[in-house]
N, C-alpha and C positions, 0 to 999 in steps of 0.2 A: 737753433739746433745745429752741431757743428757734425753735417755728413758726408762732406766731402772728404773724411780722412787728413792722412799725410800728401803732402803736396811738394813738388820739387817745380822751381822756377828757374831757369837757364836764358837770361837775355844778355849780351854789352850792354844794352841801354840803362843807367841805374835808374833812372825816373823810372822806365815803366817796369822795372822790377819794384819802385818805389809803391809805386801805384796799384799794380797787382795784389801787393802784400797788404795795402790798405782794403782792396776793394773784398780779398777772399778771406781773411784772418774770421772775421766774424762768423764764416760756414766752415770750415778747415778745422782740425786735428792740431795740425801745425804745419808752418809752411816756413822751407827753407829755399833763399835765394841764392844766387854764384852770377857774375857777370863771365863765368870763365869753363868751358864745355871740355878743358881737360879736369878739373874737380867732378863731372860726372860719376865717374866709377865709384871715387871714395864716399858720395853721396848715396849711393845705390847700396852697397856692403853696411855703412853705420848706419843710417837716415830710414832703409826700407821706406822709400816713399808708397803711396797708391796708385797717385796719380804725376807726368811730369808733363810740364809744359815747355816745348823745346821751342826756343826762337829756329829761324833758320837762316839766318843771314847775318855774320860775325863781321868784326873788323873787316877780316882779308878777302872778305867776297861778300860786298853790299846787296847783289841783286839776284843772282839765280839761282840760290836754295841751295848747291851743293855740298853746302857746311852743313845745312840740317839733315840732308839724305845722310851724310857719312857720319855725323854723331848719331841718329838714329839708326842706324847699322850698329853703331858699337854698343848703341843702349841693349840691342835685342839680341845679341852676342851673350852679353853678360846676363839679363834676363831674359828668352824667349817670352814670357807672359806679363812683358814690363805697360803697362798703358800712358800709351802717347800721344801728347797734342799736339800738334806743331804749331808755331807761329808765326806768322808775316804780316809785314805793312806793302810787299810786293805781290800778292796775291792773284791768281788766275785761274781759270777750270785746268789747265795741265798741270800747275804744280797740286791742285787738290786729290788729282784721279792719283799723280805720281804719290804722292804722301801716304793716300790710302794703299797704293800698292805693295809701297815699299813698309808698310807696318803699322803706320800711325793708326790710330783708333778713330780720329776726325785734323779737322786743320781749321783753324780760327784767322782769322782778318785782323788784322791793327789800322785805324781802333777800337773796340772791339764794345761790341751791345752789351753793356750789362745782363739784360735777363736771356741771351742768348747765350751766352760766359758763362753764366749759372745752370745752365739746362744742360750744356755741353757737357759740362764737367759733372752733372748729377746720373748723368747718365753712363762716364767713364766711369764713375764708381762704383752703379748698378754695376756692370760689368766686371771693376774688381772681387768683387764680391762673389759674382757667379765664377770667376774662376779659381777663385783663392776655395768656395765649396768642392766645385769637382775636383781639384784637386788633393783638397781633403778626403772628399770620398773615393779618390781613385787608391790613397792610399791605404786606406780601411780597407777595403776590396782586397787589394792585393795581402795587406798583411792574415787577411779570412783565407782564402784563397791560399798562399802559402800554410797556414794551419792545418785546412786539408789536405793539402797535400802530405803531410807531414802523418794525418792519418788513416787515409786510405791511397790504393795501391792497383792495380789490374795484377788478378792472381790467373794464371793459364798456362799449359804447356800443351793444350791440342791442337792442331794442324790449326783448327780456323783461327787461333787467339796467336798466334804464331805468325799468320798471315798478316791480324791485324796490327800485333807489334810493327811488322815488316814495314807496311804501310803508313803508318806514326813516323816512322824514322826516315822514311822518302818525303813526307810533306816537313821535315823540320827545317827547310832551307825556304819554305814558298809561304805564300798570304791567300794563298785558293783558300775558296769559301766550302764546308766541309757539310755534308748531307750524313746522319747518321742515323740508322737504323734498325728495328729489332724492337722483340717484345717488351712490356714493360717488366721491370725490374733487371734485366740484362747487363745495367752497367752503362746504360749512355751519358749518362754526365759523367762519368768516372774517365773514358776514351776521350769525350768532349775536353777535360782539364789538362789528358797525357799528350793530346797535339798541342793546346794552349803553351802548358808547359815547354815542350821541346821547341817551340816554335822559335823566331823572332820579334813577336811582341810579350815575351816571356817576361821583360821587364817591366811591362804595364798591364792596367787591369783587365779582369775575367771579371763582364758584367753578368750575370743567370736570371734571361725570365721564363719563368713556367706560365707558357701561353694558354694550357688547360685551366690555371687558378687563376687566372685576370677577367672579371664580366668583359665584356666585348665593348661596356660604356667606359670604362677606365683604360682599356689598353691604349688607345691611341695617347693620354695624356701621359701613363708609365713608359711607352717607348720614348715620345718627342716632349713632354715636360710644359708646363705651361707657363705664363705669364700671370700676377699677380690680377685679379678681376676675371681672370677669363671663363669663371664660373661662380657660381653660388660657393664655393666651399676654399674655393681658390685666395687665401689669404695672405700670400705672400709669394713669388716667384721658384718657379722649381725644376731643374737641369733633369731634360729626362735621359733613360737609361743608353741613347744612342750617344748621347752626347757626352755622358759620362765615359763610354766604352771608346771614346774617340783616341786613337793613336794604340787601344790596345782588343779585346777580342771581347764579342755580345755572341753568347750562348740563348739560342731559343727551344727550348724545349718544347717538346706536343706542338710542333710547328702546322701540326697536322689539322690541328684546332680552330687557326686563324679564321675569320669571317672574308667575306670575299671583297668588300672595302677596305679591310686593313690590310689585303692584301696588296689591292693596288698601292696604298699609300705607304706601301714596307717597300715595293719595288721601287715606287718614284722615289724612296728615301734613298737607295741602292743604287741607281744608275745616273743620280746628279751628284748622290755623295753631300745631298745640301739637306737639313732638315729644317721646319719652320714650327717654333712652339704653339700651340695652341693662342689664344688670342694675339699672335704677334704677325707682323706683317714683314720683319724682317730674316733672314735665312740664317744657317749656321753650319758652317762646313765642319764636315767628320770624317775622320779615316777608322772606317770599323772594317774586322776580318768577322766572317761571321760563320758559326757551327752552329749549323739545327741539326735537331733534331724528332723522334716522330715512331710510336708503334703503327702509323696508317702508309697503306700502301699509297703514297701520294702519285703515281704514275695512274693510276686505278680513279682517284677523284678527279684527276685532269681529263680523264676521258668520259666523268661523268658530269664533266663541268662546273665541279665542285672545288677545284683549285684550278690557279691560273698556271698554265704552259711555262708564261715569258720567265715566271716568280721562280719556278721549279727550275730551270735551267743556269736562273740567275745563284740559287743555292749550292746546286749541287752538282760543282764541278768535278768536286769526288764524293765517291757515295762508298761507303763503308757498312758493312752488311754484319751487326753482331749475331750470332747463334742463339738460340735458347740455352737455356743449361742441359737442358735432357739431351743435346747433341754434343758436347762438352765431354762424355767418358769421362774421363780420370778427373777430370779439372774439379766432376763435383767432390771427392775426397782431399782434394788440393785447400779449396775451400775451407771445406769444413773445418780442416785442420788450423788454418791461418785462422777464423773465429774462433776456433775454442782455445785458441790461445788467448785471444785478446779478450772474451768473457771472463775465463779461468780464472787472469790475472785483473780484471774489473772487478767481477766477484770476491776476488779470493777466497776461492778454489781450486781445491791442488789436485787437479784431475788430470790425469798422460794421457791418455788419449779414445781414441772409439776402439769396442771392439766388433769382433769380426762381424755378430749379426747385426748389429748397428751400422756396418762400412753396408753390409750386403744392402738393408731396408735402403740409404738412400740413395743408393749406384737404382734401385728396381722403382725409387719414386719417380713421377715423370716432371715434378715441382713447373707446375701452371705458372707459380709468381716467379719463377728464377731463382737470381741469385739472392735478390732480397727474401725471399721466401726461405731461402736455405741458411740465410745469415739469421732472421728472426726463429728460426727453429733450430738451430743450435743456441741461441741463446737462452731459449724456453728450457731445452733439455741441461744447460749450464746450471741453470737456475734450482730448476727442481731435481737436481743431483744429487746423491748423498754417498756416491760410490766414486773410486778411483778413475776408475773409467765408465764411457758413453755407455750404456744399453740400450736394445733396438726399443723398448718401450719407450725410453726416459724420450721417446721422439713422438709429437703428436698430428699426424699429416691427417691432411682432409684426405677422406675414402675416394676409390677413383671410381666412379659413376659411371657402367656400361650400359645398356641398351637390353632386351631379354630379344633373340633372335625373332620371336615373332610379335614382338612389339610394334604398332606402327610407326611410320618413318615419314617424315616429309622433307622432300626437299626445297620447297619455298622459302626463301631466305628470310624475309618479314616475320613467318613462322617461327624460323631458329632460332631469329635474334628474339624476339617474343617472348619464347620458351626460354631457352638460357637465360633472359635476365631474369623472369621470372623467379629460377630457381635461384639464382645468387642473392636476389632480395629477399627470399624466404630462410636463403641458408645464413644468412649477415643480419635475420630480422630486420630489415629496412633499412640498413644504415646504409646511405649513401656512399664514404668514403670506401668501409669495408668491398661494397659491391663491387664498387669500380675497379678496385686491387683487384680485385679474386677475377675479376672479367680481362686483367689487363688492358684498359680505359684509362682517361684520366675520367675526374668527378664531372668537369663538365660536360665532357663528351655522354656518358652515363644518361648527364640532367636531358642536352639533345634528344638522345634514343627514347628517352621515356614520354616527351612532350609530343613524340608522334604518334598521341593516339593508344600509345602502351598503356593499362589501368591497371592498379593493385589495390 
Protein backbone atom coordinates (compact mmCIF):
# COMPACT_ATOMS: atom_id res chain seq x y z
CA UNK A 1 0.00 0.00 0.00
CA UNK A 2 1.69 3.13 -1.31
CA UNK A 3 1.06 5.81 1.95
CA UNK A 4 3.62 7.69 2.23
CA UNK A 5 2.52 10.02 -0.68
CA UNK A 6 4.81 12.26 -2.79
CA UNK A 7 8.32 12.17 -1.59
CA UNK A 8 11.21 14.84 -2.35
CA UNK A 9 14.88 13.35 -1.76
CA UNK A 10 17.84 16.13 -1.80
CA UNK A 11 21.34 14.38 -1.07
CA UNK A 12 25.10 14.93 -3.22
CA UNK A 13 25.47 11.50 -2.61
CA UNK A 14 23.89 9.62 -5.76
CA UNK A 15 24.27 6.02 -4.17
CA UNK A 16 22.29 6.91 -1.32
CA UNK A 17 19.75 8.86 -3.22
CA UNK A 18 20.14 5.54 -5.25
CA UNK A 19 19.24 3.43 -2.52
CA UNK A 20 16.57 5.55 -0.89
CA UNK A 21 14.56 5.52 -4.18
CA UNK A 22 15.10 1.64 -4.10
CA UNK A 23 14.29 1.16 -0.57
CA UNK A 24 10.84 3.72 -0.43
CA UNK A 25 9.28 3.49 -4.14
CA UNK A 26 7.33 0.38 -2.97
CA UNK A 27 5.45 2.70 -0.01
CA UNK A 28 5.55 6.20 -1.96
CA UNK A 29 3.08 7.98 -4.37
CA UNK A 30 6.22 8.84 -6.24
CA UNK A 31 9.54 9.96 -5.30
CA UNK A 32 11.65 12.37 -6.97
CA UNK A 33 15.45 12.86 -6.38
CA UNK A 34 18.03 16.15 -7.15
CA UNK A 35 21.75 15.80 -5.90
CA UNK A 36 21.40 19.59 -6.07
CA UNK A 37 19.42 21.96 -3.04
CA UNK A 38 19.23 24.77 -5.59
CA UNK A 39 16.43 22.63 -7.85
CA UNK A 40 14.55 22.69 -4.32
CA UNK A 41 12.06 25.53 -5.02
CA UNK A 42 11.33 24.30 -8.62
CA UNK A 43 10.56 20.94 -7.11
CA UNK A 44 8.38 22.40 -4.49
CA UNK A 45 5.96 24.74 -7.21
CA UNK A 46 5.65 21.42 -9.99
CA UNK A 47 6.41 18.23 -7.79
CA UNK A 48 4.05 19.37 -4.51
CA UNK A 49 5.80 16.91 -2.51
CA UNK A 50 4.32 15.47 1.11
CA UNK A 51 6.95 14.64 2.43
CA UNK A 52 11.01 15.97 1.82
CA UNK A 53 13.97 14.54 2.98
CA UNK A 54 16.78 17.07 3.26
CA UNK A 55 20.48 15.78 3.61
CA UNK A 56 22.44 18.43 5.56
CA UNK A 57 25.80 18.29 4.64
CA UNK A 58 26.66 19.45 0.81
CA UNK A 59 29.86 19.54 -1.07
CA UNK A 60 30.92 22.85 0.50
CA UNK A 61 30.57 21.99 4.19
CA UNK A 62 30.96 18.11 4.97
CA UNK A 63 30.33 18.44 8.66
CA UNK A 64 28.27 20.87 10.55
CA UNK A 65 24.93 21.04 9.16
CA UNK A 66 24.87 24.53 8.22
CA UNK A 67 23.75 23.82 4.60
CA UNK A 68 20.79 21.84 5.81
CA UNK A 69 19.67 24.68 8.57
CA UNK A 70 19.81 27.24 5.45
CA UNK A 71 18.12 25.18 2.72
CA UNK A 72 15.68 24.32 5.31
CA UNK A 73 14.97 27.95 6.05
CA UNK A 74 14.27 28.52 2.35
CA UNK A 75 12.08 25.36 2.13
CA UNK A 76 9.86 26.91 4.98
CA UNK A 77 10.05 30.53 3.35
CA UNK A 78 8.33 29.13 0.39
CA UNK A 79 6.00 26.60 2.30
CA UNK A 80 5.47 27.33 5.98
CA UNK A 81 3.56 23.80 6.28
CA UNK A 82 6.38 22.12 4.13
CA UNK A 83 7.32 18.57 6.22
CA UNK A 84 10.85 18.01 6.83
CA UNK A 85 13.42 15.34 7.37
CA UNK A 86 16.67 16.14 7.79
CA UNK A 87 19.53 14.01 7.21
CA UNK A 88 22.99 13.14 8.29
CA UNK A 89 25.85 10.52 8.58
CA UNK A 90 27.24 13.30 11.17
CA UNK A 91 24.70 13.19 13.75
CA UNK A 92 24.49 14.37 17.55
CA UNK A 93 21.85 15.34 20.17
CA UNK A 94 22.67 19.19 19.28
CA UNK A 95 22.24 19.17 15.78
CA UNK A 96 18.73 17.03 16.43
CA UNK A 97 17.25 19.58 19.22
CA UNK A 98 18.68 22.39 16.47
CA UNK A 99 16.77 20.64 13.40
CA UNK A 100 13.69 20.33 15.53
CA UNK A 101 13.90 23.90 16.42
CA UNK A 102 14.71 25.28 13.32
CA UNK A 103 11.53 23.41 11.64
CA UNK A 104 12.24 19.91 10.76
CA UNK A 105 9.51 17.59 11.73
CA UNK A 106 12.22 14.84 12.96
CA UNK A 107 16.10 14.14 11.94
CA UNK A 108 17.31 10.59 10.70
CA UNK A 109 20.99 9.10 11.11
CA UNK A 110 22.89 7.70 8.09
CA UNK A 111 22.68 4.70 7.78
CA UNK A 112 19.51 4.58 8.50
CA UNK A 113 17.18 1.33 10.17
CA UNK A 114 14.87 0.55 7.72
CA UNK A 115 11.74 -0.10 9.88
CA UNK A 116 12.68 3.11 11.84
CA UNK A 117 12.92 5.01 8.03
CA UNK A 118 9.51 3.65 7.64
CA UNK A 119 7.83 4.71 10.93
CA UNK A 120 9.54 8.01 10.60
CA UNK A 121 8.14 8.87 7.48
CA UNK A 122 4.47 7.18 8.27
CA UNK A 123 4.23 9.28 10.71
CA UNK A 124 5.42 12.62 8.66
CA UNK A 125 2.56 11.85 6.59
CA UNK A 126 0.09 11.23 9.49
CA UNK A 127 1.00 14.73 9.85
CA UNK A 128 0.54 15.85 6.31
CA UNK A 129 -2.52 14.90 6.16
CA UNK A 130 -3.68 16.50 9.43
CA UNK A 131 -2.56 19.79 8.16
CA UNK A 132 -3.41 19.72 4.55
CA UNK A 133 -7.45 18.79 6.72
CA UNK A 134 -7.20 21.91 8.84
CA UNK A 135 -6.38 23.65 6.52
CA UNK A 136 -9.15 22.73 4.32
CA UNK A 137 -11.43 23.28 7.03
CA UNK A 138 -9.97 26.65 8.01
CA UNK A 139 -10.89 27.44 4.58
CA UNK A 140 -14.52 26.29 4.65
CA UNK A 141 -14.86 28.21 7.88
CA UNK A 142 -13.80 31.10 6.68
CA UNK A 143 -15.56 31.09 3.40
CA UNK A 144 -19.09 30.26 5.90
CA UNK A 145 -18.06 32.75 8.04
CA UNK A 146 -17.61 35.40 5.10
CA UNK A 147 -21.27 34.34 3.87
CA UNK A 148 -22.49 35.51 7.00
CA UNK A 149 -21.20 38.04 7.17
CA UNK A 150 -22.40 38.97 4.03
CA UNK A 151 -26.05 38.40 5.66
CA UNK A 152 -26.29 39.56 8.83
CA UNK A 153 -25.38 42.91 10.23
CA UNK A 154 -25.59 44.85 14.05
CA UNK A 155 -28.57 47.22 13.43
CA UNK A 156 -28.63 50.13 16.44
CA UNK A 157 -28.40 53.77 16.94
CA UNK A 158 -29.01 53.86 20.90
CA UNK A 159 -26.45 55.27 23.18
CA UNK A 160 -25.65 51.60 24.40
CA UNK A 161 -25.18 50.04 20.54
CA UNK A 162 -23.12 53.14 19.99
CA UNK A 163 -20.98 52.58 22.82
CA UNK A 164 -20.47 49.09 21.69
CA UNK A 165 -19.73 49.90 18.07
CA UNK A 166 -17.08 52.42 19.89
CA UNK A 167 -15.68 49.60 21.69
CA UNK A 168 -15.36 47.14 18.43
CA UNK A 169 -13.29 49.79 16.83
CA UNK A 170 -10.63 50.26 19.89
CA UNK A 171 -10.18 46.42 20.04
CA UNK A 172 -9.43 46.23 16.07
CA UNK A 173 -5.74 46.73 16.50
CA UNK A 174 -5.35 44.20 19.69
CA UNK A 175 -5.69 40.07 20.34
CA UNK A 176 -7.45 40.61 24.01
CA UNK A 177 -9.50 37.76 24.63
CA UNK A 178 -13.14 39.32 24.64
CA UNK A 179 -16.00 38.34 27.52
CA UNK A 180 -19.48 38.92 26.00
CA UNK A 181 -22.47 39.44 27.54
CA UNK A 182 -26.43 39.89 27.71
CA UNK A 183 -29.64 38.00 27.48
CA UNK A 184 -30.28 35.39 25.08
CA UNK A 185 -31.09 36.25 21.82
CA UNK A 186 -29.37 39.79 22.04
CA UNK A 187 -27.09 39.42 19.22
CA UNK A 188 -23.76 37.91 20.86
CA UNK A 189 -22.52 35.87 18.04
CA UNK A 190 -23.40 38.73 15.73
CA UNK A 191 -20.72 41.30 18.15
CA UNK A 192 -18.64 38.05 18.51
CA UNK A 193 -18.00 38.03 14.34
CA UNK A 194 -17.92 42.29 14.21
CA UNK A 195 -14.54 42.30 16.50
CA UNK A 196 -13.50 38.90 14.54
CA UNK A 197 -14.07 40.73 11.56
CA UNK A 198 -12.29 44.12 12.26
CA UNK A 199 -9.72 42.37 14.03
CA UNK A 200 -6.15 41.18 12.87
CA UNK A 201 -6.82 37.66 12.57
CA UNK A 202 -9.63 38.64 10.01
CA UNK A 203 -7.82 36.67 7.52
CA UNK A 204 -8.14 33.34 9.27
CA UNK A 205 -10.83 31.40 10.84
CA UNK A 206 -13.84 32.03 13.06
CA UNK A 207 -14.18 28.66 14.72
CA UNK A 208 -18.10 28.77 16.92
CA UNK A 209 -18.72 26.17 19.66
CA UNK A 210 -22.08 26.36 21.43
CA UNK A 211 -20.83 25.12 24.84
CA UNK A 212 -24.72 24.73 25.89
CA UNK A 213 -25.32 21.97 22.85
CA UNK A 214 -22.03 19.66 23.47
CA UNK A 215 -22.78 16.70 26.49
CA UNK A 216 -19.95 17.49 28.69
CA UNK A 217 -18.73 13.50 27.45
CA UNK A 218 -17.80 15.02 23.97
CA UNK A 219 -16.81 18.48 24.67
CA UNK A 220 -13.30 17.76 25.68
CA UNK A 221 -12.82 15.68 22.38
CA UNK A 222 -14.78 18.70 20.14
CA UNK A 223 -12.34 21.25 21.72
CA UNK A 224 -8.68 19.21 21.62
CA UNK A 225 -9.73 16.36 18.97
CA UNK A 226 -8.53 12.99 19.32
CA UNK A 227 -6.36 10.38 17.98
CA UNK A 228 -7.54 7.33 15.93
CA UNK A 229 -8.47 4.39 18.88
CA UNK A 230 -8.78 6.78 21.53
CA UNK A 231 -12.27 5.42 21.98
CA UNK A 232 -14.84 3.04 21.10
CA UNK A 233 -16.10 5.31 18.16
CA UNK A 234 -12.88 6.93 17.35
CA UNK A 235 -12.17 5.62 13.83
CA UNK A 236 -9.83 7.61 12.31
CA UNK A 237 -7.88 10.85 13.75
CA UNK A 238 -9.60 14.19 14.31
CA UNK A 239 -8.13 18.11 14.54
CA UNK A 240 -10.20 19.47 17.31
CA UNK A 241 -11.74 22.91 17.20
CA UNK A 242 -8.51 24.68 19.15
CA UNK A 243 -6.43 23.53 16.76
CA UNK A 244 -8.28 24.20 13.86
CA UNK A 245 -8.87 28.01 15.26
CA UNK A 246 -5.13 28.03 15.63
CA UNK A 247 -3.50 31.55 14.11
CA UNK A 248 -7.20 32.59 13.77
CA UNK A 249 -10.33 33.38 16.51
CA UNK A 250 -12.61 30.20 18.78
CA UNK A 251 -15.77 31.70 19.71
CA UNK A 252 -17.45 29.82 22.82
CA UNK A 253 -20.70 30.54 23.33
CA UNK A 254 -22.82 29.72 26.89
CA UNK A 255 -19.33 29.70 28.24
CA UNK A 256 -21.35 29.87 31.20
CA UNK A 257 -22.21 26.15 30.72
CA UNK A 258 -18.82 24.63 30.96
CA UNK A 259 -18.39 21.94 33.77
CA UNK A 260 -15.66 22.65 36.32
CA UNK A 261 -12.98 20.01 34.80
CA UNK A 262 -13.33 21.47 31.42
CA UNK A 263 -12.78 24.19 32.97
CA UNK A 264 -9.50 23.71 34.32
CA UNK A 265 -8.45 21.88 31.25
CA UNK A 266 -9.73 25.05 28.76
CA UNK A 267 -7.36 27.28 31.28
CA UNK A 268 -4.36 24.81 31.11
CA UNK A 269 -5.03 24.91 27.23
CA UNK A 270 -4.87 29.05 27.66
CA UNK A 271 -1.95 29.63 29.62
CA UNK A 272 0.70 26.87 27.88
CA UNK A 273 -0.90 27.76 24.58
CA UNK A 274 -0.22 23.74 24.12
CA UNK A 275 -3.00 21.42 23.68
CA UNK A 276 -2.82 17.39 23.82
CA UNK A 277 -5.32 15.28 21.71
CA UNK A 278 -7.31 12.84 23.49
CA UNK A 279 -5.36 9.33 23.35
CA UNK A 280 -2.05 11.25 22.34
CA UNK A 281 0.87 11.75 24.62
CA UNK A 282 2.21 14.26 22.38
CA UNK A 283 1.44 18.38 22.60
CA UNK A 284 0.29 20.83 19.92
CA UNK A 285 0.97 24.47 19.90
CA UNK A 286 -1.89 26.93 19.10
CA UNK A 287 -2.26 30.63 18.87
CA UNK A 288 -6.02 31.07 19.49
CA UNK A 289 -7.78 34.80 20.35
CA UNK A 290 -10.67 33.77 22.14
CA UNK A 291 -14.50 35.49 22.49
CA UNK A 292 -16.89 33.88 24.99
CA UNK A 293 -19.55 34.44 25.47
CA UNK A 294 -22.68 33.85 28.20
CA UNK A 295 -26.42 34.91 29.46
CA UNK A 296 -24.96 33.89 33.20
CA UNK A 297 -23.57 36.28 35.42
CA UNK A 298 -20.18 34.53 35.68
CA UNK A 299 -18.70 36.86 38.57
CA UNK A 300 -22.00 35.50 40.65
CA UNK A 301 -20.91 31.56 39.90
CA UNK A 302 -17.27 32.46 40.92
CA UNK A 303 -18.45 33.43 44.19
CA UNK A 304 -20.51 30.48 44.33
CA UNK A 305 -17.84 28.36 43.32
CA UNK A 306 -19.34 27.43 40.39
CA UNK A 307 -16.71 28.78 37.88
CA UNK A 308 -13.06 29.22 38.35
CA UNK A 309 -11.56 32.95 39.22
CA UNK A 310 -8.18 32.12 37.34
CA UNK A 311 -10.55 31.02 33.98
CA UNK A 312 -12.71 34.22 34.29
CA UNK A 313 -9.84 36.65 34.29
CA UNK A 314 -7.99 34.63 31.78
CA UNK A 315 -11.48 35.50 29.44
CA UNK A 316 -12.33 38.58 30.05
CA UNK A 317 -10.06 41.11 29.60
CA UNK A 318 -12.71 43.16 28.12
CA UNK A 319 -16.12 42.65 28.97
CA UNK A 320 -18.79 44.04 26.66
CA UNK A 321 -22.26 44.40 28.21
CA UNK A 322 -25.23 43.93 25.34
CA UNK A 323 -28.68 45.46 26.46
CA UNK A 324 -31.83 43.80 26.13
CA UNK A 325 -33.94 45.17 23.39
CA UNK A 326 -36.78 46.52 25.72
CA UNK A 327 -33.84 49.07 26.65
CA UNK A 328 -32.98 49.71 22.89
CA UNK A 329 -35.89 52.52 22.33
CA UNK A 330 -35.87 53.28 18.69
CA UNK A 331 -33.46 50.51 17.74
CA UNK A 332 -36.62 48.10 18.10
CA UNK A 333 -38.47 50.03 14.90
CA UNK A 334 -34.81 50.11 13.44
CA UNK A 335 -35.20 46.45 13.56
CA UNK A 336 -38.02 45.63 12.52
CA UNK A 337 -37.65 47.62 9.56
CA UNK A 338 -34.26 45.90 8.34
CA UNK A 339 -36.53 42.41 8.61
CA UNK A 340 -39.30 43.23 6.86
CA UNK A 341 -37.36 44.00 4.32
CA UNK A 342 -35.45 41.15 3.95
CA UNK A 343 -38.82 38.74 4.52
CA UNK A 344 -40.70 41.04 2.10
CA UNK A 345 -38.32 40.37 -0.47
CA UNK A 346 -37.76 36.30 0.66
CA UNK A 347 -41.54 36.16 0.45
CA UNK A 348 -42.22 38.13 -2.27
CA UNK A 349 -44.27 40.49 -0.76
CA UNK A 350 -44.65 43.82 -1.62
CA UNK A 351 -45.41 45.25 1.66
CA UNK A 352 -43.86 49.32 2.64
CA UNK A 353 -44.00 49.10 5.69
CA UNK A 354 -45.64 49.03 9.55
CA UNK A 355 -48.27 51.18 10.50
CA UNK A 356 -48.75 53.37 13.20
CA UNK A 357 -50.53 50.95 15.64
CA UNK A 358 -48.36 48.18 14.76
CA UNK A 359 -44.97 50.74 15.38
CA UNK A 360 -46.93 51.69 18.77
CA UNK A 361 -47.68 47.42 19.87
CA UNK A 362 -43.98 46.71 19.50
CA UNK A 363 -42.07 50.03 21.04
CA UNK A 364 -45.04 48.77 24.29
CA UNK A 365 -43.87 44.91 23.97
CA UNK A 366 -41.11 44.14 26.53
CA UNK A 367 -39.84 41.02 23.87
CA UNK A 368 -38.28 38.42 26.81
CA UNK A 369 -36.53 36.66 23.59
CA UNK A 370 -35.03 39.97 22.06
CA UNK A 371 -34.01 40.47 19.01
CA UNK A 372 -34.35 37.11 17.83
CA UNK A 373 -37.94 37.15 19.20
CA UNK A 374 -38.63 40.27 17.17
CA UNK A 375 -36.85 38.98 13.85
CA UNK A 376 -39.16 35.70 14.29
CA UNK A 377 -42.22 37.88 14.72
CA UNK A 378 -41.89 39.95 12.00
CA UNK A 379 -41.41 37.21 9.82
CA UNK A 380 -44.61 35.49 11.25
CA UNK A 381 -46.62 38.83 10.49
CA UNK A 382 -44.58 38.82 6.71
CA UNK A 383 -46.06 35.66 6.29
CA UNK A 384 -49.50 35.74 7.24
CA UNK A 385 -50.04 39.29 5.41
CA UNK A 386 -52.25 40.14 2.83
CA UNK A 387 -52.05 43.95 3.17
CA UNK A 388 -49.54 46.63 1.96
CA UNK A 389 -48.64 47.26 5.26
CA UNK A 390 -47.76 45.74 8.97
CA UNK A 391 -51.15 45.76 11.19
CA UNK A 392 -50.82 45.60 14.96
CA UNK A 393 -52.80 42.25 14.79
CA UNK A 394 -50.89 40.61 11.89
CA UNK A 395 -48.30 40.57 15.16
CA UNK A 396 -48.78 37.47 17.58
CA UNK A 397 -46.79 38.21 21.02
CA UNK A 398 -46.94 36.04 24.09
CA UNK A 399 -49.48 37.97 26.89
CA UNK A 400 -47.44 39.68 29.57
CA UNK A 401 -48.08 37.72 32.74
CA UNK A 402 -48.61 40.10 35.86
CA UNK A 403 -49.20 39.03 39.44
CA UNK A 404 -52.97 40.01 40.97
CA UNK A 405 -51.89 42.48 43.94
CA UNK A 406 -52.85 40.23 46.53
CA UNK A 407 -51.69 37.27 45.08
CA UNK A 408 -49.16 35.39 47.17
CA UNK A 409 -45.45 36.25 46.56
CA UNK A 410 -42.41 34.29 47.53
CA UNK A 411 -39.20 35.41 47.52
CA UNK A 412 -37.14 32.02 47.79
CA UNK A 413 -35.27 31.59 44.85
CA UNK A 414 -35.60 27.74 44.39
CA UNK A 415 -39.34 28.81 44.51
CA UNK A 416 -39.12 31.16 41.38
CA UNK A 417 -36.96 29.17 39.55
CA UNK A 418 -39.64 26.27 40.21
CA UNK A 419 -42.50 28.20 39.47
CA UNK A 420 -41.18 29.93 36.16
CA UNK A 421 -40.09 26.90 34.67
CA UNK A 422 -42.90 25.30 35.38
CA UNK A 423 -45.05 27.72 33.55
CA UNK A 424 -42.79 27.81 30.48
CA UNK A 425 -43.11 23.83 30.26
CA UNK A 426 -46.82 24.22 30.36
CA UNK A 427 -46.75 27.21 28.09
CA UNK A 428 -44.23 25.14 25.20
CA UNK A 429 -46.23 21.80 26.35
CA UNK A 430 -42.95 20.17 27.35
CA UNK A 431 -40.88 21.01 24.63
CA UNK A 432 -37.60 21.36 25.81
CA UNK A 433 -36.01 23.64 23.29
CA UNK A 434 -39.07 25.97 23.12
CA UNK A 435 -38.68 26.35 27.14
CA UNK A 436 -35.29 27.08 27.17
CA UNK A 437 -36.01 30.09 24.47
CA UNK A 438 -38.86 31.65 26.12
CA UNK A 439 -36.64 31.20 29.65
CA UNK A 440 -33.56 32.56 27.95
CA UNK A 441 -31.39 29.36 28.96
CA UNK A 442 -29.66 27.51 26.65
CA UNK A 443 -31.30 23.62 26.45
CA UNK A 444 -28.93 22.27 28.53
CA UNK A 445 -28.75 24.57 31.08
CA UNK A 446 -32.91 23.93 31.20
CA UNK A 447 -31.86 19.91 31.22
CA UNK A 448 -29.55 21.06 34.83
CA UNK A 449 -32.38 23.14 36.56
CA UNK A 450 -34.81 20.37 35.95
CA UNK A 451 -32.43 17.27 37.35
CA UNK A 452 -32.60 19.27 40.74
CA UNK A 453 -35.28 17.63 41.91
CA UNK A 454 -37.90 19.89 39.69
CA UNK A 455 -40.97 17.26 38.70
CA UNK A 456 -43.57 17.71 35.96
Amino acid sequence: MKNLGRLLIIDDNEDVLFALNLLLEPYAEKIKITTSPENIEYFINSFNPDIILLDMNFSKDAISGQEGYYWLERILKIDPDAIVILMTAYSDTDKAVKAIKSGAIDFISKPWEKERLLSTLSSAMKLRNSRTEINSLKKQVAAMALEKERNYEIIGESEAMLQIFDTIEKLSNTDANILILGENGTGKDLVARAIYRNSPRAHAGFIEIDVGSIPESLFESELFGYEKGAFTDARKEKAGRMEIASGGTLFLDEIGNISMTMQAKLLTAIEKRKISKLGSTKTIDIDVRLICATNTDLHKLVSKGEFRQDLLYRINTIEIHIPPLRERGGDILLLADFFLKRYAQKYKKDIKGLLKDAQKKLLQYSWPGNVRELQHTIERAVILSDSSFIRAENFLLQPVITKKKNEHETLNLEEIEKEVIEKAMRRCNGNISQAAELLGISRYSLYRKIEKNIQF
